[in-house]
N, C-alpha and C positions, 0 to 999 in steps of 0.2 A: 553309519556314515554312507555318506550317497556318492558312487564309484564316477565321477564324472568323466571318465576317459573311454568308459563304453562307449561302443561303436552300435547302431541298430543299424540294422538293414532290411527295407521294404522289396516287397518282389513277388516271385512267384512262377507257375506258370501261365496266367494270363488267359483269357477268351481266346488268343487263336490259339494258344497253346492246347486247350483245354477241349477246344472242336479238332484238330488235329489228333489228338488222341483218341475222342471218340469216334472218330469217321474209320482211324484205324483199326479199334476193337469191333467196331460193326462189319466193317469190310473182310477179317479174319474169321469173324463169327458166322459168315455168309448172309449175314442178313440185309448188306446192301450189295449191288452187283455194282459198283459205280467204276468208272476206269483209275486207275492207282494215280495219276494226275488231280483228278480232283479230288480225290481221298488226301493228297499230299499237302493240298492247296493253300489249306490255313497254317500251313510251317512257311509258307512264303510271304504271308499279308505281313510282316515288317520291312521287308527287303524291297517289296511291292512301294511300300509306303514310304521309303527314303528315297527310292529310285523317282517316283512320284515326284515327290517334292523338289528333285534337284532338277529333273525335266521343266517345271515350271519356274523353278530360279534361272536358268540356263536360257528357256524361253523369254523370260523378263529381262534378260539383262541384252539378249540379242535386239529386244525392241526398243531398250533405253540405248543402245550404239545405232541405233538406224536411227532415230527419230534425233539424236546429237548431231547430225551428219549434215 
């Protein structure tokens, strides 16, 4: 019989997740000299990416109250 109240869940660690890790195991292994900012950098591309987005809603919505006026 087929359990239909299973739950599946998709995910992961993802591409920045996954350059964020390696930037780190390179930078501990001494094999890149890079400054720990940009070694950190792809742990920020979603924060980056919402913050984004709400810049340009915020932006859009300043120009739909100006151009109402």
């Amino acid at each position: 019989m087929i359990n239909s109240n299973s739950v599946q869940s998709s995910g992961g660690i993802g591409i920045l997740g996954l350059l964020g890790v390696l930037f780190v195991g390179l930078k501990l292994a001494g094999i890149i000299t890079w400054s720990w900012w940009y070694v950190t950098l792809p742990f920020w591309g979603g924060a980056a990416l919402v913050l984004g987005i709400l810049l340009i809603v915020f932006i859009g919505a300043l120009i739909v109250a100006a151009v109402s006026k």
